[in-house]
VOTORLO-450731 format. One record per atom (N, C-alpha, C, O): residue in three letters; x, y, z. Coordinates in steps of 0.2 Angstrom, whole numbers, padded with zeros to 4 digits, always signed. Layout:
! residues N
ALAXYZ/...
! end
This chain:
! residues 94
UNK+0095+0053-0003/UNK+0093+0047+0000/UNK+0086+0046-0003/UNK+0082+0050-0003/UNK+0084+0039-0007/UNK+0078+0037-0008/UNK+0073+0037-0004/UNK+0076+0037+0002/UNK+0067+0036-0003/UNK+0061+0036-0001/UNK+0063+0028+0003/UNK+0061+0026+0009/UNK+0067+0023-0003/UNK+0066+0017+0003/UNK+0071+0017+0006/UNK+0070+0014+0011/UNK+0079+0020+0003/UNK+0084+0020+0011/UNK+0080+0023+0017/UNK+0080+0021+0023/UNK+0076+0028+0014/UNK+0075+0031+0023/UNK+0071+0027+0026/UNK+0071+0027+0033/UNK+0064+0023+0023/UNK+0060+0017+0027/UNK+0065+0013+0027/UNK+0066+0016+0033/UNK+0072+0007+0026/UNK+0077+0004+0031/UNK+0079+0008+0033/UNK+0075+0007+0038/UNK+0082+0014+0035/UNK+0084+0018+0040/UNK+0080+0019+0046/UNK+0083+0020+0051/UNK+0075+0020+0046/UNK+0070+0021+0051/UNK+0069+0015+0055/UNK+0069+0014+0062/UNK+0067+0009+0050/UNK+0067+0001+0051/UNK+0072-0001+0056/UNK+0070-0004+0061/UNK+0078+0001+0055/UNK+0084-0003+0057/UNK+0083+0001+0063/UNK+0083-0003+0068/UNK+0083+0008+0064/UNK+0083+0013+0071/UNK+0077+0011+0075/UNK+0078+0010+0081/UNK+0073+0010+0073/UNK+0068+0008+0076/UNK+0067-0001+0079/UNK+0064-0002+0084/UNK+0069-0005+0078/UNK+0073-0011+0081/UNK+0078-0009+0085/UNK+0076-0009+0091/UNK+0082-0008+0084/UNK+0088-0005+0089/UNK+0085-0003+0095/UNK+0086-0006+0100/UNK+0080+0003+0093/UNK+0079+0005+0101/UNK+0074+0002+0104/UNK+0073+0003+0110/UNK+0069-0003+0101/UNK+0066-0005+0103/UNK+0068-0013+0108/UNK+0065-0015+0113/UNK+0074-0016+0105/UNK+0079-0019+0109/UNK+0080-0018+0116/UNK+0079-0021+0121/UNK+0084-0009+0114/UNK+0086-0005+0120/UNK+0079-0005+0127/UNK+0078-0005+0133/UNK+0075-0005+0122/UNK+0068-0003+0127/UNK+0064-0008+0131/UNK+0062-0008+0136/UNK+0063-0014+0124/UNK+0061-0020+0129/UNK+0063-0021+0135/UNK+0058-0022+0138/UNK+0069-0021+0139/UNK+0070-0024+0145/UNK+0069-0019+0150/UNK+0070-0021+0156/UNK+0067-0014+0150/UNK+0068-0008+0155/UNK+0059-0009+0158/UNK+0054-0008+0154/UNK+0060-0010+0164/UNK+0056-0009+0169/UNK+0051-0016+0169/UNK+0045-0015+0171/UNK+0053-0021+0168/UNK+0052-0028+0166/UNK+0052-0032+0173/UNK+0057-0032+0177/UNK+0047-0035+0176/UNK+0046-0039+0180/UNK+0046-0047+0178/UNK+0045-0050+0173/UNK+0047-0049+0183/UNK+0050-0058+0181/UNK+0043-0061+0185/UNK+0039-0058+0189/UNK+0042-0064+0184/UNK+0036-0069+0187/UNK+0040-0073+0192/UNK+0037-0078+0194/UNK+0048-0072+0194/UNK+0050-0074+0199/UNK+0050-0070+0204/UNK+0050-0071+0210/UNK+0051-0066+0200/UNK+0050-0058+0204/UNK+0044-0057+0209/UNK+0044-0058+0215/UNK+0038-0055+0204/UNK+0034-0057+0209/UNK+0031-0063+0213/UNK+0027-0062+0217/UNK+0033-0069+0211/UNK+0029-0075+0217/UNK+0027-0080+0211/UNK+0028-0087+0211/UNK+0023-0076+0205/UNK+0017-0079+0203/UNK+0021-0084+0193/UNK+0019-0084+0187/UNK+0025-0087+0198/UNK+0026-0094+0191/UNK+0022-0096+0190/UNK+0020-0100+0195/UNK+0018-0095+0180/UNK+0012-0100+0178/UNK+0017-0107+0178/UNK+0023-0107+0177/UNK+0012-0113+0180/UNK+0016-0119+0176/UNK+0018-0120+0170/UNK+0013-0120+0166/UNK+0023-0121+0168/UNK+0025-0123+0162/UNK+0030-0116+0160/UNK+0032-0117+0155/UNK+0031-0111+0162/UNK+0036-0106+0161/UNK+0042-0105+0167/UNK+0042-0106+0173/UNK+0047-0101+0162/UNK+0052-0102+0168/UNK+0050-0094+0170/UNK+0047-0089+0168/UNK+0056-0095+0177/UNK+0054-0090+0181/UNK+0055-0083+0180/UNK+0053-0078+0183/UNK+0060-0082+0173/UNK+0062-0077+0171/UNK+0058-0074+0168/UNK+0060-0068+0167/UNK+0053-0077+0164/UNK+0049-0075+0159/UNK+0043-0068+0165/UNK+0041-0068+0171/UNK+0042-0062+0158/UNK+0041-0059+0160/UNK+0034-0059+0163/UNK+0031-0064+0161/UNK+0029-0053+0168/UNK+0023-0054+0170/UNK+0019-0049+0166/UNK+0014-0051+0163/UNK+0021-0044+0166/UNK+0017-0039+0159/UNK+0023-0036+0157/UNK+0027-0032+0159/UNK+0023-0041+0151/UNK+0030-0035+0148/UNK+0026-0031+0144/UNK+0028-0031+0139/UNK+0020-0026+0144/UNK+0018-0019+0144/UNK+0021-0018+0135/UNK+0024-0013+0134/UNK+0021-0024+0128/UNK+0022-0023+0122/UNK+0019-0016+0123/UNK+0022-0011+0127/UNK+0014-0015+0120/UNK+0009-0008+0117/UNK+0014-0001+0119/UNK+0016+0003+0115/UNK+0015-0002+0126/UNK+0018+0004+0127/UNK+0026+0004+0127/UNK+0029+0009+0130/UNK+0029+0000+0124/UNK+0034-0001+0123/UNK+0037+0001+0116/UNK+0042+0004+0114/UNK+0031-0001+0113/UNK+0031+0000+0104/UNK+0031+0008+0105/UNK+0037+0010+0103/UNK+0026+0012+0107/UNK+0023+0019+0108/UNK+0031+0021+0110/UNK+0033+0025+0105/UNK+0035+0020+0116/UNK+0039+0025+0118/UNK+0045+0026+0112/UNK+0048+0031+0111/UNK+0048+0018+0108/UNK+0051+0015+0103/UNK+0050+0020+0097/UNK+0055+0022+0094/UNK+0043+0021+0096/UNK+0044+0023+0090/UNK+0043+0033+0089/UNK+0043+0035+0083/UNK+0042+0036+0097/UNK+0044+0041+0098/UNK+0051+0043+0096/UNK+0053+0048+0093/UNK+0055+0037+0100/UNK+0063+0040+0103/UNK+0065+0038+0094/UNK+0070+0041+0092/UNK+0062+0034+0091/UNK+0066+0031+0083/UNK+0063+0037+0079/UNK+0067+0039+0074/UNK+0059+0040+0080/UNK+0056+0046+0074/UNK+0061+0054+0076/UNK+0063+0058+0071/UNK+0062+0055+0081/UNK+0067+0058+0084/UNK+0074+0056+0081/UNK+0077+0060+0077/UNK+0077+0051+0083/UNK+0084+0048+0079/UNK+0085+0047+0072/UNK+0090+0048+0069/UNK+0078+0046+0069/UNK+0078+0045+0064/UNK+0080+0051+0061/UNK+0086+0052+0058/UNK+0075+0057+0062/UNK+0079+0065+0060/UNK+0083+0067+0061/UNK+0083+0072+0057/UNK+0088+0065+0064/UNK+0092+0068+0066/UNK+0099+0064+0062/UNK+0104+0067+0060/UNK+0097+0058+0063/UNK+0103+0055+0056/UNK+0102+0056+0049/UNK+0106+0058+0046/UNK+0093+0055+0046/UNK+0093+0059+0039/UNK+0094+0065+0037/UNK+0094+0067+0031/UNK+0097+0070+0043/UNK+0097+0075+0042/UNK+0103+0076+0040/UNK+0104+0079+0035/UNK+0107+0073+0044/UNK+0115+0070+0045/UNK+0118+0069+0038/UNK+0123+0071+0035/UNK+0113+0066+0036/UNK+0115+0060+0028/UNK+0113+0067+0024/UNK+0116+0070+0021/UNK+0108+0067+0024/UNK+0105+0071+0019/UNK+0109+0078+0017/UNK+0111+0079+0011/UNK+0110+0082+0021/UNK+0115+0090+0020/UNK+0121+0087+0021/UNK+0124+0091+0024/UNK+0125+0081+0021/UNK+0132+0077+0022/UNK+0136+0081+0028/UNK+0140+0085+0026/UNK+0135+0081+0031/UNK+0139+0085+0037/UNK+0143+0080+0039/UNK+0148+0082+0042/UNK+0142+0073+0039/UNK+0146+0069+0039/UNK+0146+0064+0033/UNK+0141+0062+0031/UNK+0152+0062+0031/UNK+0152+0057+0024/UNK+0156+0053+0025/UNK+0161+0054+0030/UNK+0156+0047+0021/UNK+0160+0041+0021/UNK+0166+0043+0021/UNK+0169+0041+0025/UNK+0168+0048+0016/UNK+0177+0052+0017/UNK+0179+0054+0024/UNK+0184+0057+0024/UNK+0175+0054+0028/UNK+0177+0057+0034/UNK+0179+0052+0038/UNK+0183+0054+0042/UNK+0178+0046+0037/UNK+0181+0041+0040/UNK+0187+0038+0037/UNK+0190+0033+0039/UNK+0189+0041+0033/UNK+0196+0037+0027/UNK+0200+0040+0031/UNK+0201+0046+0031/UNK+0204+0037+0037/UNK+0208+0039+0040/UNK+0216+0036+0036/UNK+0220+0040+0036/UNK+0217+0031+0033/UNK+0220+0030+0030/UNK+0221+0035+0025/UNK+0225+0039+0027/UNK+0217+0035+0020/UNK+0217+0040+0014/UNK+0217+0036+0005/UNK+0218+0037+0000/UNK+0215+0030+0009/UNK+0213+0025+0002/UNK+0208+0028-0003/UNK+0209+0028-0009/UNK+0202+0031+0000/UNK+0199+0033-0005/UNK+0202+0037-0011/UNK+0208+0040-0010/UNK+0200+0037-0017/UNK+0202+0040-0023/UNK+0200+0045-0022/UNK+0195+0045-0018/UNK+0203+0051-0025/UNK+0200+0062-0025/UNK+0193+0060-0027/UNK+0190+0056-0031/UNK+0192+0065-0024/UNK+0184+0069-0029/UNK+0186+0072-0034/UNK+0190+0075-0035/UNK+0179+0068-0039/UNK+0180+0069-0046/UNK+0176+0076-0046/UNK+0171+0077-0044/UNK+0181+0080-0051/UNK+0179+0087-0051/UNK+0183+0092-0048/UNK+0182+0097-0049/UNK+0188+0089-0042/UNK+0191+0092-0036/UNK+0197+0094-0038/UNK+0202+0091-0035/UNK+0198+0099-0043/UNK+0207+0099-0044/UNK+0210+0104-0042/UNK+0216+0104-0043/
! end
């Protein structure tokens, strides 16, 4: 794996969980009472980014190792999924 698949691989893990992670423990400004004017009531009251990113990009550096590691020694490969058997042999494999 290049230097830059594994920066998009981290990239892509790291959105993912950060997705995952925005909504949890999220308060509504309907929730609490205090609708500013001009926003609707769902809109959050501290959606608390900063520690959002931090928790994100612990759980994505964790993930991330454990898929590069995955790719990297192939312990899983593309051929593991040819349930059909369309791929062509390995070349060299006779």
């Amino acid at each position: 794996m290049s230097i830059t698949s594994a920066i998009v691989l981290f990239a892509v893990i790291w959105f993912m969980v950060f997705f995952v992670v925005l909504p949890l423990r999220l308060t509504t400004q309907g929730e609490s009472g205090e609708v500013v004017p001009g926003t609707h009531s769902s809109a959050p009251t501290n959606p608390a980014i900063g520690r959002k990113a931090r928790l994100t990009t612990i759980w994505a550096v964790g993930l991330w190792i454990v898929i590069f590691t995955i790719i990297v020694t192939e312990t899983i490969t593309v051929r593991d999924f040819d349930v059909m058997g369309r791929m062509p042999p390995v070349a060299g494999s006779d």
